[in-house]
C-alpha positions in Angstrom: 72.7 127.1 4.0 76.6 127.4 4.6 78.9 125.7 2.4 81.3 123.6 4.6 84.8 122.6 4.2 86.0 119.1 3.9 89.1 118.7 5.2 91.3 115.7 4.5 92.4 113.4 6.9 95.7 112.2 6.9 94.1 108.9 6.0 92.6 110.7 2.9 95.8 111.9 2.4 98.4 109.1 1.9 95.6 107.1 0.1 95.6 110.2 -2.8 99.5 109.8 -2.0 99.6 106.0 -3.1 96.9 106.8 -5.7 99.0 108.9 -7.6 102.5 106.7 -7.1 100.3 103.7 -8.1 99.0 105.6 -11.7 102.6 106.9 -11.8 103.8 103.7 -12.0 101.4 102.3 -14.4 102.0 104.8 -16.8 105.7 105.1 -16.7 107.7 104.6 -19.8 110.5 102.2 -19.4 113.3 100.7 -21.7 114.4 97.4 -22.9 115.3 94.5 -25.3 112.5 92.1 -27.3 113.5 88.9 -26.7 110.9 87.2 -28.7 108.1 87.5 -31.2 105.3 85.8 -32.0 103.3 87.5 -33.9 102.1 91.0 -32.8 102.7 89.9 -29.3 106.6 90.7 -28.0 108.3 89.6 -24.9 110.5 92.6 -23.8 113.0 92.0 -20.8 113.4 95.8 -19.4 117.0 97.1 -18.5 115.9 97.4 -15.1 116.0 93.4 -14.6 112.4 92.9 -13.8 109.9 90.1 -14.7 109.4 89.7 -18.6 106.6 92.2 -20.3 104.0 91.1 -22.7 104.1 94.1 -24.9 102.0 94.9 -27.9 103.0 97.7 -30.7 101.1 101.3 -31.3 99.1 101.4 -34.8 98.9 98.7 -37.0 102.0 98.4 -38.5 104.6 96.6 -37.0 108.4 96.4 -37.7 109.6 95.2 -34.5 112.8 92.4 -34.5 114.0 90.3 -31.9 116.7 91.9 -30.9 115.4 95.1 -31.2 115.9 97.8 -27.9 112.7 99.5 -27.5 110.8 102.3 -25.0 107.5 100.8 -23.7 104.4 101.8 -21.7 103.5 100.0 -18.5 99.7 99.4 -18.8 99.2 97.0 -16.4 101.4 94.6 -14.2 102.8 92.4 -16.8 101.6 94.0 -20.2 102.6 97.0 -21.9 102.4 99.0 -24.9 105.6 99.8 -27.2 106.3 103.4 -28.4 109.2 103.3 -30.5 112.2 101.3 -31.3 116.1 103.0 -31.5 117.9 102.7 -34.1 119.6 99.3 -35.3 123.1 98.2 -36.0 122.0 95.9 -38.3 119.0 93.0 -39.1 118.9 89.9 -40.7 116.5 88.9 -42.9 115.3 86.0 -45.0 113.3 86.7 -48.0 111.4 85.6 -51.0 109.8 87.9 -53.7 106.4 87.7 -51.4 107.6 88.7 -48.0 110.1 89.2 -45.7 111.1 87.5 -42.6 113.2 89.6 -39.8 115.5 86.9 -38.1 117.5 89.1 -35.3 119.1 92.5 -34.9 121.9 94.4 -32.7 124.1 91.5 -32.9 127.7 90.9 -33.2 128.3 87.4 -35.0 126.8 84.6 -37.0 127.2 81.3 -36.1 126.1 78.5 -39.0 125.7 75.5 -38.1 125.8 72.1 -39.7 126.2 68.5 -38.9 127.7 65.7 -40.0 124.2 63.7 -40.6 122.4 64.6 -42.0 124.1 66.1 -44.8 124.3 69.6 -44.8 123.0 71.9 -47.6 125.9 73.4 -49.5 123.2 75.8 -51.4 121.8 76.9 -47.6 125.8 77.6 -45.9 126.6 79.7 -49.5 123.5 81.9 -48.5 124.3 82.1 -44.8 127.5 83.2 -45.4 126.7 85.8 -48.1 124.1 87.4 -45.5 126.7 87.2 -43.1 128.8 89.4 -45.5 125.9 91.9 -46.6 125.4 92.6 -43.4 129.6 93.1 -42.2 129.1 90.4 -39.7 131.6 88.4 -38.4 130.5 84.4 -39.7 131.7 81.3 -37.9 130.7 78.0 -39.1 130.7 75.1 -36.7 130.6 71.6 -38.0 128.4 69.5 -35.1 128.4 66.1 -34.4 132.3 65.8 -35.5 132.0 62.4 -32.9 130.3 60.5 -35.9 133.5 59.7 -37.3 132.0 57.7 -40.3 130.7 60.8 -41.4 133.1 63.1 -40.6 135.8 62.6 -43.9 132.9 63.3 -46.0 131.7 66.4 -43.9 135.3 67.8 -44.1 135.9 67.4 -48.0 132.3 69.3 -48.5 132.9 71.9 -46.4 137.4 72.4 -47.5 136.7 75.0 -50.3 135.2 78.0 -47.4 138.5 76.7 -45.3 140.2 78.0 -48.6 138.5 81.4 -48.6 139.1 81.9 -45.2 136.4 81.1 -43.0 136.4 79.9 -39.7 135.3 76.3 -39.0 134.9 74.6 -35.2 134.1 71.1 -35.1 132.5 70.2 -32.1 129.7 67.8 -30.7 127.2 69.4 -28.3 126.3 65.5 -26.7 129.1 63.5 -27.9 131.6 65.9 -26.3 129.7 68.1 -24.0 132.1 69.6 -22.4 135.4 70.1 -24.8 132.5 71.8 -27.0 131.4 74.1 -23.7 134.9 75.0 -23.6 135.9 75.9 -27.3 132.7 77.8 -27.6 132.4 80.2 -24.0 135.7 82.4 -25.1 133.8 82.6 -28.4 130.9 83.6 -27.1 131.8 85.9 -24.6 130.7 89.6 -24.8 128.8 89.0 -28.1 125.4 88.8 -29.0 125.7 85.5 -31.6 122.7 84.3 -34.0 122.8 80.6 -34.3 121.4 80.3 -37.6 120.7 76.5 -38.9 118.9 74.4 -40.7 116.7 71.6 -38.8 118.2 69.0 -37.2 121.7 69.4 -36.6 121.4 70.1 -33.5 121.0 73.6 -32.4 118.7 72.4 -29.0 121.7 70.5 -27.8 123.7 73.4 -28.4 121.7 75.8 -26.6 120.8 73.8 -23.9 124.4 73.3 -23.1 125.2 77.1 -23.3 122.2 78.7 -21.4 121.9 76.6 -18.1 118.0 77.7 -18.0 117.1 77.8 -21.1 114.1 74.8 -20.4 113.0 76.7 -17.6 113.2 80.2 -20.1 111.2 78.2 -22.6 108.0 77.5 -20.3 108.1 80.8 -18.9 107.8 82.3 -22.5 105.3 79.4 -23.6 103.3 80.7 -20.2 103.7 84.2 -21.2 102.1 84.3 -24.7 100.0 81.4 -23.8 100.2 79.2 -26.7 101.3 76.0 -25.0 103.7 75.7 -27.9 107.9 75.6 -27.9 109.8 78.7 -28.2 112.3 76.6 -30.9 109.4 77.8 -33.3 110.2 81.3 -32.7 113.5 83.6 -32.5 114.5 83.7 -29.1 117.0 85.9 -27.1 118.9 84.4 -24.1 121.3 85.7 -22.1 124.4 84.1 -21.4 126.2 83.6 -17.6 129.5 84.8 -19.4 127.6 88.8 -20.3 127.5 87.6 -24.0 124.0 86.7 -25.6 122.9 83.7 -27.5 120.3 84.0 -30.1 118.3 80.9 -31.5 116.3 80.7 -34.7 113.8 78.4 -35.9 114.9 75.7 -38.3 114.3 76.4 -42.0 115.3 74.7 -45.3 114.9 78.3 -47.6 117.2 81.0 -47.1 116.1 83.3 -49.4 117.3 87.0 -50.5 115.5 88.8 -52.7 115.9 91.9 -50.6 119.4 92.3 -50.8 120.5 94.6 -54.2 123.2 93.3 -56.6 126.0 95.5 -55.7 125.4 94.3 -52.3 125.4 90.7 -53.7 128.5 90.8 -55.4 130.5 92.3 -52.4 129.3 89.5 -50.6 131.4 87.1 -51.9 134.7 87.9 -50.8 136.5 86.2 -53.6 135.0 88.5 -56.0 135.9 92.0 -54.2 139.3 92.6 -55.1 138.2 92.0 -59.0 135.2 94.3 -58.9 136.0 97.2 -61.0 138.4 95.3 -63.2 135.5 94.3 -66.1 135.4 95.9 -69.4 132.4 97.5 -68.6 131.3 99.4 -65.9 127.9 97.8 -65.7 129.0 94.3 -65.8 126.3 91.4 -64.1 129.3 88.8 -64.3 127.3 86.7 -67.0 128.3 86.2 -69.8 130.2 89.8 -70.8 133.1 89.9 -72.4 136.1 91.2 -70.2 134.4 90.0 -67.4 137.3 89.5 -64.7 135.1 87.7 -62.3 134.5 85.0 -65.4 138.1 85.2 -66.0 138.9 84.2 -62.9 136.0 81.2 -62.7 137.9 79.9 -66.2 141.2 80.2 -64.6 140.5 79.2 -61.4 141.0 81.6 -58.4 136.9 81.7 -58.1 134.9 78.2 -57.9 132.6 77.6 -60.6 130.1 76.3 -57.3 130.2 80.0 -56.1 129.7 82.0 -59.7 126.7 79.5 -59.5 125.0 80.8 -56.5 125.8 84.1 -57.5 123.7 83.6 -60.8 121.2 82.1 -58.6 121.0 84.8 -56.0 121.3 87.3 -59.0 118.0 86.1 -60.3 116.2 86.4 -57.1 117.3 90.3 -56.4 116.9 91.4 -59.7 115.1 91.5 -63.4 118.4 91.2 -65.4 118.1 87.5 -65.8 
């Protein structure tokens, strides 16, 4: 019996065609930013502007941050798989001596914020701002609900020894004052990717809510997304802003631990004590108790706080056995 030749119709023919475009498309690697985690589960919003991606990472291990810009696989039409991550500017951690928590990375600024009431935590702003310096990143702190004026005089005198060292503080209310506090904190926001980093309460919600006109309609889309059914203010959470900047929200926490930071990174983090480093007796000096110390000369004579020297000690203990 003769073999016979099937010959394909042009029907046959743009059906393979579409086929083909259709795998093409599933399998295509694409590129762009995690804008959340929860878990091993990451929201990625691709560079191409299209509908976020559930992704999931190859192997086991994962080391993925918010933050972080990635190259994905398309498996389906709103999953993929990620392959690798590029390389970071920086990432912020929090730590203990039993894990580590990634906060954020690839960002430009820190923004620390307290509140009037309740009273802020001296202990947590000293560790926000040391992490801001470990990691060279520009800190701002911003003083919210300045419109409780009862509490303000106190709020001010707490927070007048960082004036003296030089960093920046913004008093604003995000509900008292909605709009002046719009307006002092766009031009700061502007073209920069900025953590907001505080503890619970102070008002972080208002803040982003006033800043990222969608960021309740962002929030159910994301809840959707992973479905949990639960509120993205317990996660780290990447938004967008109108003016090309980005604002980054964290979860409320009363810890800020970090143990994974080494000493000589801790003691250039206080920028009092840089321009005495290297001026101790010995070259091995913890700033303790040794003799010629210069950075206890200058806690006896005044240019450093004793307040600071304490967290130091404190922070000391946690990244290191010397203690």
């Amino acid at each position: 019996m003769r073999n016979r030749t099937v010959r394909s119709t042009p029907y046959h023919i743009e059906l393979a065609r579409q086929h083909r475009k259709d795998h093409e498309q599933i399998e295509s690697d694409g590129r762009g930013r995690v804008i959340i985690a929860h878990g091993r589960n990451y929201i990625v919003q691709s560079d191409k502007g299209d509908s976020l991606l559930q992704c999931f990472p190859r192997g086991k291990k994962s080391e993925i941050a918010v933050g972080d810009l990635v190259t994905f696989k398309v498996i389906s039409a709103d999953q993929g798989v990620i392959i690798s991550t590029e390389t970071r500017r920086n990432l912020l951690c929090r730590s203990d001596q039993c894990k580590s928590k990634r906060l954020a990375a690839n960002f430009d600024q820190l923004l620390i914020v307290l509140a009037t009431e309740p009273h802020f935590s001296e202990d947590f702003l000293g560790r926000a701002l040391v992490a801001a310096e470990a990691n060279q990143l520009k800190p701002v702190v911003l003083l919210n609900k300045s419109d409780l004026l009862a509490a303000l005089p106190l709020a001010r005198a707490r927070i007048a020894s960082y004036v003296k060292l030089g960093y920046w503080i913004i008093e604003t209310s995000a509900t008292g004052a909605a709009d002046a506090t719009h307006n002092i904190l766009l031009p700061l926001l502007a073209q920069r990717a900025t953590l907001l980093l505080g503890q619970s309460g102070v008002g972080k919600s208002a803040l982003v809510n006033l800043l990222v006109p969608h960021a309740n309609a962002a929030t159910r889309e994301i809840s959707s997304a992973l479905k949990t059914g639960r509120h993205t203010t317990t996660f780290t959470r990447w938004y967008v802003l109108p003016n090309g900047g980005a604002l980054i929200d964290t979860p409320g926490f009363r810890e800020f631990g970090l143990s994974h930071l080494s000493e000589g990174q801790l003691e250039r983090a206080f920028p009092e004590f840089r321009p005495l480093l290297g001026g101790c007796r010995f070259c091995n000096c913890h700033h303790l108790s040794e003799p010629g110390c210069a950075i206890l000369d200058a806690v006896m004579q005044g240019p450093i706080a004793p307040a600071r020297h304490v967290l130091y000690v404190q922070l000391l203990r946690e990244v290191s056995s010397v203690l």
